[in-house]
N, C-alpha and C positions, 0 to 999 in steps of 0.2 A: 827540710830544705824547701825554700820557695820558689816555686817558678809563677812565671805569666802564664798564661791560658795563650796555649798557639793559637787561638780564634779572635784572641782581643782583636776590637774594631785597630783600622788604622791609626783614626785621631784618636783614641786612647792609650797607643805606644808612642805618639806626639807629644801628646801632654805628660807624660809621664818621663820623657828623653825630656824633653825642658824643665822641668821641675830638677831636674838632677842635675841638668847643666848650670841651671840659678844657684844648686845646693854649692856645687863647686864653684863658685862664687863667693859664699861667704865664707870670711874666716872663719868664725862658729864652727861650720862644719867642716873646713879642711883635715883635719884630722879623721875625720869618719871618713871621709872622702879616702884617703889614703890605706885607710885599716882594710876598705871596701876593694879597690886594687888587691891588694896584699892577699885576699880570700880570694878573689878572682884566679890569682894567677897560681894559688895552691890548690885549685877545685874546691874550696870552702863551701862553696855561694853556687847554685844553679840555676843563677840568672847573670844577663849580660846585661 
């Protein structure tokens, strides 16, 4: 399971929430985007 480092700098939880808001954006990745949810909400995934 992957998590972020609770110490990341600020602007590196910045740039990394926008790169994911651009992902949701593209078609391409709308479906990753969804599958990504989907683990979310089953505790898959231990990052938000």
């Amino acid at each position: 399971m992957y998590r972020l480092d609770p110490e990341l700098p600020g602007w590196a939880v910045r740039v990394l929430a926008m790169l994911s808001e651009g992902a949701r954006q593209e078609p391409d990745y709308a479906d990753d985007c969804k599958r990504l949810a989907h683990a979310k909400r089953c505790g898959e995934v231990g990052f938000t």
